[in-house]
C-alpha positions as CSV (number, residue, x, y, z in Angstrom):
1,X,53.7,-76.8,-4.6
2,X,51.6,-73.5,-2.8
3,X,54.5,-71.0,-2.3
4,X,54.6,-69.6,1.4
5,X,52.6,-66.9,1.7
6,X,49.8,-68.5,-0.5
7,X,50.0,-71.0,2.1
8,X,49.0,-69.0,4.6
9,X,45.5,-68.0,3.3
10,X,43.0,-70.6,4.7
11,X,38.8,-71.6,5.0
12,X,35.2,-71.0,6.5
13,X,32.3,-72.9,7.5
14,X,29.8,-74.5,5.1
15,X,31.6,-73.9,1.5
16,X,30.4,-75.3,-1.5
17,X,34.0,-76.8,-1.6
18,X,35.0,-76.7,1.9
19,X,33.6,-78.1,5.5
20,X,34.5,-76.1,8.1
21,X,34.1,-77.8,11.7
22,X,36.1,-75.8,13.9
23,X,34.5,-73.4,16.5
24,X,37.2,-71.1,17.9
25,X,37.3,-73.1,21.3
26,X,41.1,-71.6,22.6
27,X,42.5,-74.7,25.3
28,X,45.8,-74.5,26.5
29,X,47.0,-77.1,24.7
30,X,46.2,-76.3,21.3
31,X,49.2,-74.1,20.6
32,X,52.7,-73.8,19.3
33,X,55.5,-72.6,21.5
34,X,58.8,-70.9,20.3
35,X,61.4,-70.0,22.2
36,X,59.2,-69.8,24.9
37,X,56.5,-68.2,24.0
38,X,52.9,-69.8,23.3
39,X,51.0,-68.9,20.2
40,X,47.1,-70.3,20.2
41,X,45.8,-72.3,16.7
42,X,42.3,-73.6,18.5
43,X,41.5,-74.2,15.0
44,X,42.6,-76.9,12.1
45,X,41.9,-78.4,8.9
46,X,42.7,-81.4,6.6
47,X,43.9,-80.6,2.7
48,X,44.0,-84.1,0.6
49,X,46.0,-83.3,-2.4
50,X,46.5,-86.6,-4.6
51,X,47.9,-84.7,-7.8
52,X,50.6,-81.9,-6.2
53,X,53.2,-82.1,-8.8
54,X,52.1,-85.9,-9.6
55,X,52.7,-86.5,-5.9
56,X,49.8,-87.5,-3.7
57,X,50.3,-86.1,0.0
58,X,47.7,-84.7,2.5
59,X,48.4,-81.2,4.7
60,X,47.5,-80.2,7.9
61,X,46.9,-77.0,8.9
62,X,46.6,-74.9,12.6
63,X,45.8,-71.4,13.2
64,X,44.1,-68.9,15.3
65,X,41.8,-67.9,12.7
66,X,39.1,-69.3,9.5
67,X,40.6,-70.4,6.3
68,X,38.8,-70.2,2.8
69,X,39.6,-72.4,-0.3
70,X,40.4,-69.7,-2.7
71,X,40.0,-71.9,-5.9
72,X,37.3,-69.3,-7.1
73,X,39.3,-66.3,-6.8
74,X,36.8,-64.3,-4.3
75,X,36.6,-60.9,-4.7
76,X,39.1,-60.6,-7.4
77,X,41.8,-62.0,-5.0
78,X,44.5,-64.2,-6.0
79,X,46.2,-67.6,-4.0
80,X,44.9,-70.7,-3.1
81,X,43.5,-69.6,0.5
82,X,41.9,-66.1,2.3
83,X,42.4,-65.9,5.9
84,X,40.1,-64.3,8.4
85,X,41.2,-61.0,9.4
86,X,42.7,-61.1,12.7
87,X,44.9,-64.5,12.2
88,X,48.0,-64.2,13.7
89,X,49.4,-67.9,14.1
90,X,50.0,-70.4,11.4
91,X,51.5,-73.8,10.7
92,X,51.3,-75.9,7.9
93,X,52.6,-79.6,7.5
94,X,52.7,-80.9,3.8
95,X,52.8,-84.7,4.7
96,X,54.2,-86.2,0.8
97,X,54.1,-89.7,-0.4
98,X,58.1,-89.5,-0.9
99,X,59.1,-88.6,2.4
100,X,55.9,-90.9,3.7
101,X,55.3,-93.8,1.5
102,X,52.7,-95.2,3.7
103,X,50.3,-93.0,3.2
104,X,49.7,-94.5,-0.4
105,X,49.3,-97.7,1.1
106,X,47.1,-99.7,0.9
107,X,44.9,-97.2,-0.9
108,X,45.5,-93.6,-0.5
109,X,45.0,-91.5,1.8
110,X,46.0,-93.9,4.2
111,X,46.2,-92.0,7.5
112,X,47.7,-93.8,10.7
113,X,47.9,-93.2,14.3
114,X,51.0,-93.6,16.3
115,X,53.4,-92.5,12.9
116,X,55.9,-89.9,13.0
117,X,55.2,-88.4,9.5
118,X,57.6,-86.3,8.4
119,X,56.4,-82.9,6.7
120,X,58.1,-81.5,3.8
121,X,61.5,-79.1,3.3
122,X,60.0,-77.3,0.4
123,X,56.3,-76.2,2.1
124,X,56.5,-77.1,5.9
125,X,56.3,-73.5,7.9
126,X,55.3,-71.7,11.0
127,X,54.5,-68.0,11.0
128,X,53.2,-65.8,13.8
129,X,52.4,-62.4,14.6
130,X,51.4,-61.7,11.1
131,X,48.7,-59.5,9.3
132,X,45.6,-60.2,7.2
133,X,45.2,-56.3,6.0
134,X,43.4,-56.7,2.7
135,X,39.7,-57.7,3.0
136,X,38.6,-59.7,-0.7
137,X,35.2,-61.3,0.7
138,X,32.9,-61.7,3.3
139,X,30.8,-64.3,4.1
140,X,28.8,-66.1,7.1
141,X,30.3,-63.4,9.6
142,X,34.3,-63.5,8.4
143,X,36.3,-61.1,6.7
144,X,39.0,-63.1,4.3
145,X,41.9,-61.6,2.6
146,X,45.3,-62.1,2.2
147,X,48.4,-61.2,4.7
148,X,50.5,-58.7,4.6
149,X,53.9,-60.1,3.4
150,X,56.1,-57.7,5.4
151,X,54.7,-58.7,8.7
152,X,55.5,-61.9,10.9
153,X,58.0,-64.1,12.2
154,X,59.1,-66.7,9.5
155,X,60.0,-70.1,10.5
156,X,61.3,-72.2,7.6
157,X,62.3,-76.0,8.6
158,X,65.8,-77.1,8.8
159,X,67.2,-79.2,6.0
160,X,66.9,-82.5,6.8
161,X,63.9,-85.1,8.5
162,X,63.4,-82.5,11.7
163,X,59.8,-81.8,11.6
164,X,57.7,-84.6,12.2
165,X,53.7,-84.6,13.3
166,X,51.9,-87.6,14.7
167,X,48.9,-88.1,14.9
168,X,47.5,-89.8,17.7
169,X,43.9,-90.0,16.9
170,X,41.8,-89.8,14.0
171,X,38.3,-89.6,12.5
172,X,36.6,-88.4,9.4
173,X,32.9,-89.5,8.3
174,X,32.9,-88.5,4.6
175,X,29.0,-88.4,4.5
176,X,28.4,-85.5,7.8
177,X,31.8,-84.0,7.0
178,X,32.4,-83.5,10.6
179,X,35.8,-85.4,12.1
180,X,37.9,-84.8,15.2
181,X,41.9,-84.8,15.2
182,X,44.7,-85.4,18.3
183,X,48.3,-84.5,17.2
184,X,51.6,-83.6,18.6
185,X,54.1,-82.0,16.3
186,X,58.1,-81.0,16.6
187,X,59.8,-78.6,14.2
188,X,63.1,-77.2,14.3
189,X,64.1,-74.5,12.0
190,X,66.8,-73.1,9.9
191,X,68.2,-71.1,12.8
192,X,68.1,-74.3,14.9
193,X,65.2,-73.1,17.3
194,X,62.9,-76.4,18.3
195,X,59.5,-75.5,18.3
196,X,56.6,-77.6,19.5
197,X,53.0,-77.8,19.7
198,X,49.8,-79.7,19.9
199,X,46.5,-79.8,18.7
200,X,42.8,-81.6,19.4
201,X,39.8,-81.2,18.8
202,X,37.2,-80.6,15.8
203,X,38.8,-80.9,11.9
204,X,37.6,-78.8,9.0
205,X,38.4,-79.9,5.7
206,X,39.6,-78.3,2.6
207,X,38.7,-79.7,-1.0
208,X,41.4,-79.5,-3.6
């Protein structure tokens, strides 16, 4: 499984082993809010990871920035993603086969609407008001690099089946690479805050 903080390092359009649809559009409904403040993620992406510690599960991801599949180590940099400089907000829902069974049937990944899928203890988190300091690459426009560790706020999930996401609508055509996602999602964290939030629109995707 990705550790925390090399979960939070994320994709850009048009890679050779990522397809990045999103466009930046900030609505007032695609955000997370925490103790009642709102934090924007106008942008997500899709992860399906069939093999994670002989476990097949999928991830979804939300933030206010790009993500990059760091697979080939830009730059010299380490961790499985680079962020754009500038992202803030981030939540991340591993979605596994043993907490969600259905999802490897019939035929994995088997995606449904109207499920409350539960997200994982060990990966599931929220961060905001974080840093991306260290620029590793550049490309198409976007600075990537990796966040600084001793900023942002941490929200771990609670012990126990509290964070759920469901997905309400869903699309993916495997040929353009181009699919469109509705979700509402619930989390409440090891201090016992609930946090909320929502997101639709366009879906990148990530290729593991």
């Amino acid at each position: 499984m990705k550790t925390v903080y090399t979960t939070i390092l994320i994709i850009i359009a048009l890679h050779l082993t990522s397809c990045d649809q999103n466009d930046d559009i900030v609505t007032p409904i695609n955000k997370f809010t925490s103790a009642g403040l709102d934090f924007e993620t106008p942008n997500c992406y899709i992860e399906f990871d069939e093999f994670t510690d002989n476990e097949a599960s999928f991830n979804l991801f939300f933030l206010n920035g790009r993500m990059l599949d760091n697979d080939a180590n830009f730059g010299g940099s380490s961790g499985d993603y680079l962020y754009s400089t500038g992202t803030s907000n981030f939540v991340f829902y591993n979605i596994t086969a043993l907490d969600n069974p259905s999802i490897e049937t019939p035929q994995y990944p088997n995606i449904q609407t109207g499920i409350a899928y539960i997200g994982s203890d060990s990966d599931t988190i929220i961060i905001h008001d974080f840093v991306v300091d260290e620029v590793d690459y550049t490309t198409n426009g976007f600075d990537f690099g990796m966040p600084d560790e001793n900023t942002g706020v941490v929200h771990q999930p609670m012990l126990g089946n509290t964070k759920t996401i469901t997905i309400n609508s869903y699309s993916f055509d495997t040929t353009t690479q181009i699919g469109n996602i509705n979700v509402d999602y619930q989390f409440l964290d090891a201090g016992g805050n609930a946090i909320t939030g929502h997101y639709e629109g366009a879906l990148g995707v990530i290729q593991d």
